[in-house]
C-alpha positions in Angstrom: -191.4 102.8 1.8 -191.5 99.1 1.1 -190.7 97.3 4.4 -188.8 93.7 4.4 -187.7 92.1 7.9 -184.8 90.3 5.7 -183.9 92.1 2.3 -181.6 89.1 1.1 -184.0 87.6 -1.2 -184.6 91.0 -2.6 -181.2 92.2 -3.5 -180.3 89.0 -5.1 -183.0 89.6 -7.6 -182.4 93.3 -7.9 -179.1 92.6 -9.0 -179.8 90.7 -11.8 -179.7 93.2 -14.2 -176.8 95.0 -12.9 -177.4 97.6 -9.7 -175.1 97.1 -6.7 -177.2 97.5 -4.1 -176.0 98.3 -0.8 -177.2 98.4 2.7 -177.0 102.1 4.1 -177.6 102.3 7.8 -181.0 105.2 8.8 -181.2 105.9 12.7 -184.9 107.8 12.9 -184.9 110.8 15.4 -186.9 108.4 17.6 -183.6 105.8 17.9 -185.1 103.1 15.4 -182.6 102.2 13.3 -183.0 100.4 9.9 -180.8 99.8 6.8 -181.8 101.6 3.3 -181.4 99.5 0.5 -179.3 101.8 -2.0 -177.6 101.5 -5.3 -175.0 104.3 -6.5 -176.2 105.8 -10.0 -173.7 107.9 -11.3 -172.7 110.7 -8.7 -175.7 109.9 -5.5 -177.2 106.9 -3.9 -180.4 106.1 -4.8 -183.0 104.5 -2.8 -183.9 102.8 -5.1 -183.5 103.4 -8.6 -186.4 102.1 -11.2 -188.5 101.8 -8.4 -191.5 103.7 -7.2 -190.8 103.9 -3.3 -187.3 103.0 -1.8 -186.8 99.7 0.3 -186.0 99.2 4.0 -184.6 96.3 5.7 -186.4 96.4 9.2 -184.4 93.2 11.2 -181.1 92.8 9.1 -177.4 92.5 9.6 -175.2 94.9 11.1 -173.6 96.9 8.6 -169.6 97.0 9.2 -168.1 100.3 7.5 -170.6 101.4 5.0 -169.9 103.9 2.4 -172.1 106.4 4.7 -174.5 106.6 7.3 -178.1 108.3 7.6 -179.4 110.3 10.2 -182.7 112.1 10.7 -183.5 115.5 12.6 -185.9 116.2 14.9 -187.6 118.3 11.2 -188.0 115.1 9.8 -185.1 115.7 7.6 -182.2 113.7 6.7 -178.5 113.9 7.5 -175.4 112.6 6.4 -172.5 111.4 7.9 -170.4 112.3 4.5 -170.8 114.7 1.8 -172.2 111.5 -0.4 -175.4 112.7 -2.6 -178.6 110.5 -2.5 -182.3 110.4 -3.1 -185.0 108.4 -1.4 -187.9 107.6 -2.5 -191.4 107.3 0.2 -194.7 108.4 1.1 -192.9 111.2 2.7 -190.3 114.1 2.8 -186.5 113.9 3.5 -185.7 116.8 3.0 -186.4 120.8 1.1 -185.2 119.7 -2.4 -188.2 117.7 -3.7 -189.8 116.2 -6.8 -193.4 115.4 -5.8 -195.8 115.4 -8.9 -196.4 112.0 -9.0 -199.3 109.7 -7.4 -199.0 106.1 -6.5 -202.0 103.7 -6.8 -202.8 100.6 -4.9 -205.2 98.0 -4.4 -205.5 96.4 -0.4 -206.8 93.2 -2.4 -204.1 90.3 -0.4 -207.4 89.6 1.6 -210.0 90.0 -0.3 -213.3 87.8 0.7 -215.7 88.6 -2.5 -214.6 88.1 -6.4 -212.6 90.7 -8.0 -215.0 91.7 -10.2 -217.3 93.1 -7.8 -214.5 95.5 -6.1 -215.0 98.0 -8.9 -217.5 100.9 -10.2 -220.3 99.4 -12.3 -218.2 101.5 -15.2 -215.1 99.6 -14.9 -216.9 96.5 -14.3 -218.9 96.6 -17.8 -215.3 97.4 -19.3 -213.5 95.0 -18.0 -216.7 92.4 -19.1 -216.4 94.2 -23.0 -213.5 93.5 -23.4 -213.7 90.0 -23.1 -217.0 89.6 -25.6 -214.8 92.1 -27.7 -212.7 88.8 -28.0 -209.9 90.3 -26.5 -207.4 87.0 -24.8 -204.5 87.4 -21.7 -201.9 85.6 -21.4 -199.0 85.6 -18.7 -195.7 84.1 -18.3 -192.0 84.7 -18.6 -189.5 84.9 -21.8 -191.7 83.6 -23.7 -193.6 86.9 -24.4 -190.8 88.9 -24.6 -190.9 90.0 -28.4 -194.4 90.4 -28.5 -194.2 92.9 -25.2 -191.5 94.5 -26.4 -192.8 95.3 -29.8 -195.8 96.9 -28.5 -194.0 98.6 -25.3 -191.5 100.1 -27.6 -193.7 101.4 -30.2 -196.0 103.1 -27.6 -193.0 104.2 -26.0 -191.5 105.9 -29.1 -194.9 107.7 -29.8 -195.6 109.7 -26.4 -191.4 110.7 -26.7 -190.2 108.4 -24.1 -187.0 106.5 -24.3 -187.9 102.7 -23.3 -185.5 100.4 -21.0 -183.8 98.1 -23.1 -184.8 94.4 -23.9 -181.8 93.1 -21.8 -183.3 94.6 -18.8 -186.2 92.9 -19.3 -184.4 89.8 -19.9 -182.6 90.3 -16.7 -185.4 90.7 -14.9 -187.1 87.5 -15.6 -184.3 85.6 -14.9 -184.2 87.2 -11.7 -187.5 85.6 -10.5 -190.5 86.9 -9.2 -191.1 89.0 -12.8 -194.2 88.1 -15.1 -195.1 89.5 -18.5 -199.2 90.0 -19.3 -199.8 90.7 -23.0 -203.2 91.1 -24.7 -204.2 89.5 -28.2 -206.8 90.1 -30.6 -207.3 88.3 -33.4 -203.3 86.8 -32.7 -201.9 90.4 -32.3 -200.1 91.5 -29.7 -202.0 95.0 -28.6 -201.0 95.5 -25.3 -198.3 94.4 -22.7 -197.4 95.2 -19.1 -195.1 94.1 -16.6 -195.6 93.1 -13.0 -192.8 92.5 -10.2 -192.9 91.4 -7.0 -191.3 93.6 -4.4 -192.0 91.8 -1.3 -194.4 89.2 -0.3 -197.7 91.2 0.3 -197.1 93.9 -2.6 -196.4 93.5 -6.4 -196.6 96.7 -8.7 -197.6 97.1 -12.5 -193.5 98.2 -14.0 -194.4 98.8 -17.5 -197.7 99.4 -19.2 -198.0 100.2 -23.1 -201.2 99.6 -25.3 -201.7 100.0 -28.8 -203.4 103.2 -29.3 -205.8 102.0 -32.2 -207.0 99.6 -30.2 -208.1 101.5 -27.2 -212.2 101.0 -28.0 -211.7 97.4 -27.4 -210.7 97.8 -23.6 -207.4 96.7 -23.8 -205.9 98.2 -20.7 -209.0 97.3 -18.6 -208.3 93.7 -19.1 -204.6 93.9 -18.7 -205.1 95.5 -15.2 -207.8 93.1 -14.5 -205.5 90.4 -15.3 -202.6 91.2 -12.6 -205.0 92.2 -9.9 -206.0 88.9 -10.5 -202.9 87.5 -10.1 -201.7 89.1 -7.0 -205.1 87.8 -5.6 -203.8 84.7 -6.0 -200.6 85.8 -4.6 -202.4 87.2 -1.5 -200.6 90.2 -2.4 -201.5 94.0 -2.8 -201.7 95.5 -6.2 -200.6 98.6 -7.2 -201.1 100.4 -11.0 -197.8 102.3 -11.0 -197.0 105.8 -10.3 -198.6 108.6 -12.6 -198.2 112.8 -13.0 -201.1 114.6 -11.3 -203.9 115.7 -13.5 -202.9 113.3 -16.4 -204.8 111.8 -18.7 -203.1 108.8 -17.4 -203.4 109.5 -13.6 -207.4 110.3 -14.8 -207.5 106.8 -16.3 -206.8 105.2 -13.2 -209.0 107.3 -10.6 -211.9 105.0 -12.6 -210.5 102.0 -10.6 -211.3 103.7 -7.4 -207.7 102.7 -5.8 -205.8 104.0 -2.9 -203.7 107.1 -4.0 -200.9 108.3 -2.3 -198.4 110.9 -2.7 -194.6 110.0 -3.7 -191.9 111.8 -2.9 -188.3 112.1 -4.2 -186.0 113.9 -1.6 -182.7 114.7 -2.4 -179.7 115.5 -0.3 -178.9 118.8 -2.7 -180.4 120.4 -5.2 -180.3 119.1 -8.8 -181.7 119.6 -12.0 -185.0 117.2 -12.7 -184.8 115.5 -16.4 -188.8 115.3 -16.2 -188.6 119.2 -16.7 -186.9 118.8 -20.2 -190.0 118.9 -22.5 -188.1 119.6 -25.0 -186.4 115.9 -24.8 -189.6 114.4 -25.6 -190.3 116.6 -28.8 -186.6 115.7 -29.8 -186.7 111.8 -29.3 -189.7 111.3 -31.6 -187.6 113.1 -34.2 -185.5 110.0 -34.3 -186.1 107.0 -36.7 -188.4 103.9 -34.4 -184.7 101.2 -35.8 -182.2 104.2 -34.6 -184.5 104.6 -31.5 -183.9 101.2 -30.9 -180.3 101.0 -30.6 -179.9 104.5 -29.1 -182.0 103.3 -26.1 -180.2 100.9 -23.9 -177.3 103.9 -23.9 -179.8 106.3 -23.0 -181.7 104.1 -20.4 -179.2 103.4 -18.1 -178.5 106.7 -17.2 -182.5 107.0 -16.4 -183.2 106.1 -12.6 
């Protein structure tokens, strides 16, 4: 769980692109007592969506008549005060209805005292070093880059079966603040683009990540992580590469950078039905045409958390 002493800063940015997000009061079995930051999505509270682990307010306001309140058991799980669904997202359990297939990774790099470079394996080092002589050029910024990341994000997107957010999201989100887009050129050509957002001041995670796949031999996604390690360094912040299924090729991938994993959980207050399950959805979304893709997706987005 992401821990902030005052989430004010936070919500106003979260907001941006469109999630009420409202404090739910936790008391801990112990008697500490801390606010959830929650937004409703659909029928349950989430905590919080889009995210990888939920967010806690540690010193804020008193909340006056929330919508419910949160209590946890001596067994570690959680209780309600109403009937009101939710899910939570954290380095640990909440409660008997879980989804917990997927890793985070993170980099403790806010105090680092040696050059980036030399933090990695000798194998991600030489990449990382290739794909510069391959003449492979980052660049970072804002709205700027927003066609060229979203035409490589959406293509990738489209290939592996996955419905992408929607441009306006990412719109929203860089007017929000504290957002950056990192693309990857060679020869002028946009070949691979990621997103990076600030959660708090000590830890920024890697939101999207999308490479061309033609490209791969040129070390594109070596560079691109390379690039906002960098820039969290300079942020004195902790990096982290985004959450990934265990035994991917993807959660494979990013063992080579040697990172802290950790186990995510999703609790939930009742059982429900996990869209991740639905293989069959991917299979059925690459059936559609890349321009219908396009305008089916901000519908089918939203109702993704």
């Amino acid at each position: 769980m992401i821990e902030l002493a005052n989430a004010d800063g936070f919500i106003r940015n979260f907001e941006t692109f469109g999630r009420k997000v409202q404090r739910i009061p936790l008391t801990y079995f112990d008697g500490r007592k801390v606010n959830l930051l929650m937004s409703k999505c659909g029928r349950r509270w989430i905590c919080l969506p889009y995210l990888s682990e939920g967010v806690m307010e540690t010193h804020g306001v008193e909340v006056k008549d929330p919508p419910f309140s949160l209590f946890e058991s001596e067994d570690g799980n959680l209780c309600s005060t109403s009937n009101s669904r939710w899910e939570i997202r954290d380095r640990r359990a909440y409660s008997n209805y879980l989804y917990n297939d997927k890793v985070n990774f993170r980099f403790n790099i806010g105090d680092l005292t040696q050059p980036l470079i030399d933090v990695f394996p000798s194998n991600v080092r030489r990449k990382i070093k290739k794909a510069h002589s391959n003449g492979l050029v980052l660049k970072s910024g804002g709205k700027q880059y927003l066609k060229h990341f979203y035409k490589v994000y959406s293509r990738r997107m489209y290939a592996i079966g996955v419905c992408p957010c929607a441009k306006s999201y990412i719109k929203k989100r860089l007017k929000g603040g504290d957002y950056w887009l990192f693309i990857v050129y060679y020869n002028n050509k946009p070949i691979g683009a990621a997103s990076l957002m600030q959660n708090s001041p000590s830890y920024m995670e890697n939101e999207f990540f999308a490479t061309d796949s033609s490209f791969n031999h040129l070390y594109c996604s070596y560079l691109l992580h390379f690039g906002m390690m960098n820039f969290a360094t300079q942020h004195q912040a902790d990096y982290c590469l985004g959450r990934s299924a265990f035994d991917g090729s993807v959660y494979e991938y990013k063992r080579h950078f040697k990172a802290e994993q950790y186990q995510l959980f999703w609790s939930y207050s009742h059982r429900t039905k996990n869209i991740r399950n639905r293989k069959y959805l991917y299979k059925l979304w690459r059936l559609l045409p890349y321009p219908l893709m396009l305008r089916v997706a901000p519908f089918v987005y939203r109702r993704i958390y």
